[in-house]
N, C-alpha and C positions, 0 to 999 in steps of 0.2 A: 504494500500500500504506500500513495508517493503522501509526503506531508502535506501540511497545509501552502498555500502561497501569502507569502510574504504581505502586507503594505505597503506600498513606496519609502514611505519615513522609515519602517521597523527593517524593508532591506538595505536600505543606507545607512542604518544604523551597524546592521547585521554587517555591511561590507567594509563599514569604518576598522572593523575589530577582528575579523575573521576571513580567512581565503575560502574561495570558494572552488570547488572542484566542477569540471567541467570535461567535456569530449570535443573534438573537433575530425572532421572525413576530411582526409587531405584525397581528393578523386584526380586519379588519372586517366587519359585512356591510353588507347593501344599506339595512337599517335605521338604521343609525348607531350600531350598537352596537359595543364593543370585548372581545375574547374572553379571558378570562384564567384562569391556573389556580393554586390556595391551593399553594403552594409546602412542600415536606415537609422539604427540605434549606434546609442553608449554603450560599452567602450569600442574604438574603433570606428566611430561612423562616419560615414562617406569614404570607407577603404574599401580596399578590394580585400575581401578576406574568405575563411573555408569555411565551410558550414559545420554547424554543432550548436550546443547547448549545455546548460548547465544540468548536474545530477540534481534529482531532488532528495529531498529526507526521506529515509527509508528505502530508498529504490536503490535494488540490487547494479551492479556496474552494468551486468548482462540485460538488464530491462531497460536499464536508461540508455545503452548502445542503440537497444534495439525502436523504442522511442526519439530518439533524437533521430536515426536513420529513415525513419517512417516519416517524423513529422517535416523534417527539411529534404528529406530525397524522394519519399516517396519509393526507398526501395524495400522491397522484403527482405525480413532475419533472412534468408538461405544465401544471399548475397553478400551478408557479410562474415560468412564463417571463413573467410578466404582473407580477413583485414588485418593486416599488420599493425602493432602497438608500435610506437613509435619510439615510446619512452615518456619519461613524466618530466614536463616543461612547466615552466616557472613564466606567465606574462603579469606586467607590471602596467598598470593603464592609471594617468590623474583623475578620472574622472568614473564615474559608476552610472548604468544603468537609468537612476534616477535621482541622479543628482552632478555634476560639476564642480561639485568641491571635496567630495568623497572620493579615493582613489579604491581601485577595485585593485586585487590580487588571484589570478585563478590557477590553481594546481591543475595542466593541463592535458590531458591523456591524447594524442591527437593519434588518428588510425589511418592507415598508407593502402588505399585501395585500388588496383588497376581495373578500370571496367573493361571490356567486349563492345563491340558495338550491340550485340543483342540486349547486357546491362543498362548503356546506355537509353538507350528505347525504353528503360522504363524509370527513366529519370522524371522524377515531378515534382514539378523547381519551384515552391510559392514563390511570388512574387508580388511589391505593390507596399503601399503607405501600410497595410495590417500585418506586414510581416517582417522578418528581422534583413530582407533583403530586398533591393529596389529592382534588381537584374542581374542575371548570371550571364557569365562570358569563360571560354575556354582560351587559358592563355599560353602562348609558347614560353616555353622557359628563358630565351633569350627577351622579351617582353617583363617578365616578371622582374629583374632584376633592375631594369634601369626605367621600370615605372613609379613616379613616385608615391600613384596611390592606392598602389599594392603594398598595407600593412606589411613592417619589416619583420612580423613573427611570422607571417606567411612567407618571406622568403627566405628564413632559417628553413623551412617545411621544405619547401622547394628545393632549396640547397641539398639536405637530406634526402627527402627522396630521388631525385635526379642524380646523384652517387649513386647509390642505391640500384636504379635502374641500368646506371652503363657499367656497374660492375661484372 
């Protein structure tokens, strides 16, 4: 069972004092491109960044993978039994969620996925002012790096999986 949701004030309070633990899908495809979406919120907003989410209270790692995976890709659990952990990252943002003068801290689990084009096809990308992304765009890795508003945790990502791939 996932806890309850916060308030605005009680999670800027929550984010003054406490790191929050979070997932992020670093999606590749078979091309070599990196999938990202223009970010609508705090922290990070207006970057280009990966999709994911925070865990909530109670909720196992495997539910909140599988949850976060659902609600930003739109893809099914059996798609990601194939996802690489990435390792556990440390982002550091001034500002929180719901507020500007709160800095956020989130323990960050991010997971290294190559799609198919078949995966692809069942990509379903929200989009729009109600959601945590304005638009998705598949980037070449040469693009990512000397874009300036592709988030620089996403180009640690990049970094890493792009080794990764031409090893």
């Amino acid at each position: 069972m996932n806890g309850p949701f916060l308030a605005p004030d009680r999670f800027s309070e929550a984010c003054s004092m406490l790191p929050l633990v979070s997932i992020d899908f670093v999606i590749t495809s078979k091309e070599g491109q990196l999938l990202l979406g223009r970010r609508n919120n705090a922290p990070a907003r207006n970057f280009w960044f990966t999709p994911g989410g925070r865990i909530r209270k109670n909720e196992a790692l495997g539910s909140a993978k599988n949850r976060i995976a659902h609600d930003e890709l739109g893809l099914p659990t059996s798609v990601w039994q194939r996802a690489t952990l990435m390792g556990a990252w440390d982002h550091f943002y001034q500002d929180s969620a719901f507020s500007a003068a709160v800095s956020t801290h989130y323990v960050n689990l991010p997971h290294w996925l190559n799609i198919d084009d078949d995966e692809k096809g069942l990509l379903q990308l929200p989009q729009g002012p109600d959601h945590q992304h304005s638009m998705w765009h598949w980037f070449d890795p040469a693009d990512i790096e000397i874009n300036e508003t592709v988030h620089p945790y996403v180009k640690s990502y990049a970094r890493w999986v792009f080794t990764k791939m031409n090893d």
